[in-house]
DSSP file (Angstrom, degrees, kcal/mol; ACC not computed):
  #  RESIDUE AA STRUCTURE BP1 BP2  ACC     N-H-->O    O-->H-N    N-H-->O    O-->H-N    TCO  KAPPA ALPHA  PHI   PSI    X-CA   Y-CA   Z-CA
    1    1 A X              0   0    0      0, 0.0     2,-0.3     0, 0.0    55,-0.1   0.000 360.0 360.0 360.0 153.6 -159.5   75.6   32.1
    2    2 A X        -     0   0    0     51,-0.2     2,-0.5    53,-0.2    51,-0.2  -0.987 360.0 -79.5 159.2-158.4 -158.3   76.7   35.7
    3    3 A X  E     -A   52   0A   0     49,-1.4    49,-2.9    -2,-0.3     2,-0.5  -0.993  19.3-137.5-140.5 142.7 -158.5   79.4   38.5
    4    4 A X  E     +A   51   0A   0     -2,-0.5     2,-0.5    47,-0.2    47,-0.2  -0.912  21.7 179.6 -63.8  98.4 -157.0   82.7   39.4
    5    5 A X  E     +A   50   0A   0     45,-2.2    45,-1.0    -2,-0.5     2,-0.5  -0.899   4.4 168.7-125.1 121.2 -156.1   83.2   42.7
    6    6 A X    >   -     0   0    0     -2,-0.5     3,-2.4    43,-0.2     6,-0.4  -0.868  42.2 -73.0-130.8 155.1 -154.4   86.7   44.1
    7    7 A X  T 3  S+     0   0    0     -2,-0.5     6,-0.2     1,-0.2     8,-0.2  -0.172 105.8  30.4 -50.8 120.0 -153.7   88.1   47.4
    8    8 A X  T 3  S+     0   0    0      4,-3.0     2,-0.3     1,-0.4     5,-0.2  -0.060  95.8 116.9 112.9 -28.9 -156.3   89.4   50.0
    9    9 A X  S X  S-     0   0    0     -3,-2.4     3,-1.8     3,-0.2    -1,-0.4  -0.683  86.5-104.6-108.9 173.1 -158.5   87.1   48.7
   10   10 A X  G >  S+     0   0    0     -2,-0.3    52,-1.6     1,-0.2     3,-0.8   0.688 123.5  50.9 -43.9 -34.4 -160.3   84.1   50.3
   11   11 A X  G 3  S+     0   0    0      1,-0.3    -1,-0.2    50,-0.2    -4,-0.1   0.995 131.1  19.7 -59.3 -60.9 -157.9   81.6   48.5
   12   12 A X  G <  S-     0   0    0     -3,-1.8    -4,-3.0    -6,-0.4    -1,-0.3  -0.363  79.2-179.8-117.9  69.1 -154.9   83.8   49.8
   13   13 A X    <   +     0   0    0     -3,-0.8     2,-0.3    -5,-0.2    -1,-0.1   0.524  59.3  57.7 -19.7 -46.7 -156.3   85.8   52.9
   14   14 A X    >   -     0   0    0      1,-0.1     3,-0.7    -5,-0.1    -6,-0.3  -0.798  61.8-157.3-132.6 138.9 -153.1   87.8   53.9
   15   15 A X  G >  S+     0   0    0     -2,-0.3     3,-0.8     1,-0.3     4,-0.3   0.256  82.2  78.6-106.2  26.1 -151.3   90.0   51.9
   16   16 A X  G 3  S+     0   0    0      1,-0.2    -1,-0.3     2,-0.2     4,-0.2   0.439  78.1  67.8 -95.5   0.6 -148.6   89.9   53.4
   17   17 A X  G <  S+     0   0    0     -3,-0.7     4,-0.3    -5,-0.2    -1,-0.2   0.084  81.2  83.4-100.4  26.5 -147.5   86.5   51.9
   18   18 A X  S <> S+     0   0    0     -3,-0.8     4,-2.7     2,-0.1     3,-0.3   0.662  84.8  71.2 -76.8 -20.8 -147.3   88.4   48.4
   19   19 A X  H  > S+     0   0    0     -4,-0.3     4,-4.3     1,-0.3     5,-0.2   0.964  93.6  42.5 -53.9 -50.2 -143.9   89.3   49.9
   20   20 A X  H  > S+     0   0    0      2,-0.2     4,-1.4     1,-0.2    -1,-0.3   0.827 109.7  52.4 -79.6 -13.5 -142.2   86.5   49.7
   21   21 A X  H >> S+     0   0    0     -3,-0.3     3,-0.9    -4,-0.3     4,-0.6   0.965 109.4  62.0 -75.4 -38.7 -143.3   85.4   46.2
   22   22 A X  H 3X>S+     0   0    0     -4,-2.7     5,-2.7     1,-0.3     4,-0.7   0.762 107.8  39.0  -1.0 -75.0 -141.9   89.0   45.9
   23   23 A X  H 3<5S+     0   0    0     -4,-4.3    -1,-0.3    -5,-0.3    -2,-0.2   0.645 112.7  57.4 -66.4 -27.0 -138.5   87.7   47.1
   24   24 A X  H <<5S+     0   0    0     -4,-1.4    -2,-0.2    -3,-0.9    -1,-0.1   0.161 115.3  26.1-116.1  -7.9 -138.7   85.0   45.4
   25   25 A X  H  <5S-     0   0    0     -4,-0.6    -3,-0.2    -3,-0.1    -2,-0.1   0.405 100.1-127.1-136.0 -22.3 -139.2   86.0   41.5
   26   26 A X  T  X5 +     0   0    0     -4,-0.7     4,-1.7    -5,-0.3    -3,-0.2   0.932  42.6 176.3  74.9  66.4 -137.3   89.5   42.6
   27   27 A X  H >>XS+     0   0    0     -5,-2.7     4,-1.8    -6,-0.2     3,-1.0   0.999  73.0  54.5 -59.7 -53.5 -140.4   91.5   41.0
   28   28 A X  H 3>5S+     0   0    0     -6,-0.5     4,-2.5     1,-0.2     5,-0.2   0.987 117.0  36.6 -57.4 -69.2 -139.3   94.9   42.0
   29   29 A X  H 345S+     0   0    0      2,-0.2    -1,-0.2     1,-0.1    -2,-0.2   0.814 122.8  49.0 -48.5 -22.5 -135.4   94.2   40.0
   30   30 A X  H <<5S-     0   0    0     -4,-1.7    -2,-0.2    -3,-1.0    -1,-0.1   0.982 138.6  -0.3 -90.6 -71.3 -137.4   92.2   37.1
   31   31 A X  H  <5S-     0   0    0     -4,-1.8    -3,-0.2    -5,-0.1    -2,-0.2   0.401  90.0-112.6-115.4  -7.5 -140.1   94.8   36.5
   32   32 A X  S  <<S+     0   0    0     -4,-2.5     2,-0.5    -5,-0.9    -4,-0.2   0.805  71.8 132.1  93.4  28.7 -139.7   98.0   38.9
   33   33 A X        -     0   0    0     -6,-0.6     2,-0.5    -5,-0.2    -1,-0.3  -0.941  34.3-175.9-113.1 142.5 -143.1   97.1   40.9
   34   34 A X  E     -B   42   0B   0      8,-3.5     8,-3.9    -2,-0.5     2,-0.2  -0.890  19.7-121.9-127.1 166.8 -142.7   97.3   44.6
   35   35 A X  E     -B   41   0B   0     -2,-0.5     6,-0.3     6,-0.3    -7,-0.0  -0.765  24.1-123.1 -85.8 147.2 -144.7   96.6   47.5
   36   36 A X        -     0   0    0      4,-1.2    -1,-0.1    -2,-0.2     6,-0.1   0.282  33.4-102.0 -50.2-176.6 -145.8   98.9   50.3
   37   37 A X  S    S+     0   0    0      1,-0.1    -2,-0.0     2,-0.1    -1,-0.0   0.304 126.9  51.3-100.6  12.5 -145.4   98.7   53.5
   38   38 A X  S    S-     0   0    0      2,-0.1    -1,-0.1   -23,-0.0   -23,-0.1   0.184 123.5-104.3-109.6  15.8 -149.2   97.6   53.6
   39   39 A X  S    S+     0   0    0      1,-0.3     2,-0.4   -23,-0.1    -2,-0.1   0.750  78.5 144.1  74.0  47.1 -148.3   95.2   51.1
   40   40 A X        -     0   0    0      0, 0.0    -4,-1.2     0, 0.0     2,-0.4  -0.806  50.2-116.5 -92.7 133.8 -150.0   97.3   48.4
   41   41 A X  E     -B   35   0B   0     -2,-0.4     2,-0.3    -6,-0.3    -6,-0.3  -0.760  28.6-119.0 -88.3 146.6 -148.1   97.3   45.0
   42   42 A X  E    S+B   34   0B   0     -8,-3.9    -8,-3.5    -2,-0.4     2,-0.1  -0.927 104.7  43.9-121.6 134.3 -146.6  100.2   43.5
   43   43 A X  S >  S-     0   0    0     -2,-0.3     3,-2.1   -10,-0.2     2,-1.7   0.535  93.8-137.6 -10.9 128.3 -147.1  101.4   41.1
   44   44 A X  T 3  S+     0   0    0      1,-0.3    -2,-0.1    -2,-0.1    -3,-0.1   0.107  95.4  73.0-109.7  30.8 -151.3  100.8   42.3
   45   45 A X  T 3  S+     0   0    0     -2,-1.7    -1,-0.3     2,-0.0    -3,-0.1   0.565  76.9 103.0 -94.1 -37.2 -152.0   99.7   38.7
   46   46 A X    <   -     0   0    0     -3,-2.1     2,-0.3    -5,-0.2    -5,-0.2  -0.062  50.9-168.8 -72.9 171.3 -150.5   96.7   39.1
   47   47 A X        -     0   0    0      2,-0.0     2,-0.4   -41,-0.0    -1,-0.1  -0.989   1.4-169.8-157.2 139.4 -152.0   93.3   39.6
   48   48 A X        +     0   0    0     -2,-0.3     2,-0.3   -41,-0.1   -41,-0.1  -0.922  11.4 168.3-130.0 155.4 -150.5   89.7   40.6
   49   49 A X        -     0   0    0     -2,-0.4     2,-0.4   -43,-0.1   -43,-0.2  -0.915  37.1-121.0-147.1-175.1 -151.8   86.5   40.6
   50   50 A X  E     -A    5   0A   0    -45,-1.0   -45,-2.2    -2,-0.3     2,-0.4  -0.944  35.0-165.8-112.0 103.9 -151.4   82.5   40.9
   51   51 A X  E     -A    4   0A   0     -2,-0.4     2,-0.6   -47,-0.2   -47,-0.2  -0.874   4.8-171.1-117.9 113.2 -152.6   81.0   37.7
   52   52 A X  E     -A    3   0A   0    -49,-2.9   -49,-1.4    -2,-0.4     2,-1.0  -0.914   5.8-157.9-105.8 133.0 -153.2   77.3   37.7
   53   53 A X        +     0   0    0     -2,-0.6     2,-0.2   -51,-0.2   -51,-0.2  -0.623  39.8  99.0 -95.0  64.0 -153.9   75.7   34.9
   54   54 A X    >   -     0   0    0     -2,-1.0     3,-0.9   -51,-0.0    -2,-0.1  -0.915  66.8-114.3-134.5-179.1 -155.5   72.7   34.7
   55   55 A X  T 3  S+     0   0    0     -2,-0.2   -53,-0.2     1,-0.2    -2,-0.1   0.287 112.7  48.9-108.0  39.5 -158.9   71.4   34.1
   56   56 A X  T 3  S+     0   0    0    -55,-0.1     2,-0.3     2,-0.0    -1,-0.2  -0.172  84.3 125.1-134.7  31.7 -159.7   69.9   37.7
   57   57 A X    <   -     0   0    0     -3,-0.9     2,-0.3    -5,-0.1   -55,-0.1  -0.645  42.8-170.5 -86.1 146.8 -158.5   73.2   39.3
   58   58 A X        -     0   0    0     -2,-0.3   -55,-0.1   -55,-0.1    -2,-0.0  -0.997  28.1-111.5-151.0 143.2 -161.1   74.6   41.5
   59   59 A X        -     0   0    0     -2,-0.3     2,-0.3   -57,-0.1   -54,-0.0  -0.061  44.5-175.4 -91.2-174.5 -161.5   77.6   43.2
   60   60 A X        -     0   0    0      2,-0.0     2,-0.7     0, 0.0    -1,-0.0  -0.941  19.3-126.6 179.8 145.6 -161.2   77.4   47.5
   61   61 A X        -     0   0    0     -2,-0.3     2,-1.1   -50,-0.1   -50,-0.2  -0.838   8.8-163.6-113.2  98.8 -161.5   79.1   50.4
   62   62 A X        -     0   0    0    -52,-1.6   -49,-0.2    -2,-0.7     5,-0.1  -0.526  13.3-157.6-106.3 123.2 -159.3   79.5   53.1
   63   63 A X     >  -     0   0    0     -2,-1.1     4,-4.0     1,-0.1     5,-0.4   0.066  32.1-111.9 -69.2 148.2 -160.6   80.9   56.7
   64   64 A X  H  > S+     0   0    0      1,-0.2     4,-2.2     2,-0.2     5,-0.2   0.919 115.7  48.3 -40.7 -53.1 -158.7   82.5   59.2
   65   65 A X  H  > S+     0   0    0      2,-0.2     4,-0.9     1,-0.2    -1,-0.2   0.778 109.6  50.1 -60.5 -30.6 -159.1   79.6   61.5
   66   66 A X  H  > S+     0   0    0      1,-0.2     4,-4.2     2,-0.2    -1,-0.2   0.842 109.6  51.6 -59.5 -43.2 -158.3   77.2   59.2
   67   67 A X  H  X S+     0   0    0     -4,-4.0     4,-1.4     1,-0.2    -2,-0.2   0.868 111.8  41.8 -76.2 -31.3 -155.3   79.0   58.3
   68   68 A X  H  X S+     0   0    0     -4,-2.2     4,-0.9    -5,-0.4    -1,-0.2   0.717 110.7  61.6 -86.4  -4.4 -153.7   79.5   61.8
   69   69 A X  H  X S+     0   0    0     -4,-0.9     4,-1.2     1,-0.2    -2,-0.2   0.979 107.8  45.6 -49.0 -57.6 -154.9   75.7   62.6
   70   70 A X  H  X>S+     0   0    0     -4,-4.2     4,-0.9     1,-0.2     5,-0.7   0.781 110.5  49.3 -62.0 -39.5 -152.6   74.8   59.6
   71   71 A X  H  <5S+     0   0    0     -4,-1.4     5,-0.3     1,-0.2    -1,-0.2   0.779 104.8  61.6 -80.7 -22.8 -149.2   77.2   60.8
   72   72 A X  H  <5S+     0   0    0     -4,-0.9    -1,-0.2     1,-0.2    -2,-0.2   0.999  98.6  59.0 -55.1 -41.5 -149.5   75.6   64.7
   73   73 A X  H  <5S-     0   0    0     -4,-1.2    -1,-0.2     1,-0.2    -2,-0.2   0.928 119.2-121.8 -65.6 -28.1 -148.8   72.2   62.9
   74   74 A X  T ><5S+     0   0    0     -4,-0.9     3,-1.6     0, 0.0    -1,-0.2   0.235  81.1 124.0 119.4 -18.9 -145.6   73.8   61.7
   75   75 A X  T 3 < +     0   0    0     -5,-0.7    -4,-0.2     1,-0.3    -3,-0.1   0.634  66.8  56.6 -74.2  12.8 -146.7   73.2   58.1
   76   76 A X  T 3  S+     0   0    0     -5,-0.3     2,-0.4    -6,-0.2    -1,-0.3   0.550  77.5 100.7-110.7  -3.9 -146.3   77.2   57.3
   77   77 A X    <         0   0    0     -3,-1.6     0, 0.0     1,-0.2     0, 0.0  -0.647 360.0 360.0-108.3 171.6 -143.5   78.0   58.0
   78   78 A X              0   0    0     -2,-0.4    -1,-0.2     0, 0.0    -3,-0.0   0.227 360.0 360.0 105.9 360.0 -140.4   78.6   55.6
């Protein structure tokens, strides 16, 4: 049991933070998919996610307001 969560949707709103997981696993050198510059992946076949796995994982929503509440406190960035 768990949830699926991928970029664009309510869980993760902006796709523009697929970039840094991006950077961060070096997808394009691993596997030759790259991102756009609308943060689309390329090949447009492709598909990413965040897979948690456990069985008191729960799906969640987060709203625009919520989400720039959270980055004033300082707890987004880096």
């Amino acid at each position: 049991r768990g949830v699926r969560v991928s970029f664009g949707y309510p869980a993760c709103p902006r796709l523009e933070d697929q970039e840094k997981l991006f950077r961060a696993l070096d997808v394009e050198g691993a596997i030759g998919v790259r991102l756009t510059e609308g943060y689309m992946m390329d090949p447009e076949a492709s598909v990413s996610a965040l897979v948690f796995h456990h069985p008191e994982s729960r799906y969640f929503v987060i709203a625009p307001g919520d989400l720039e509440a959270f980055e004033r406190r300082g707890a987004g960035s880096g």
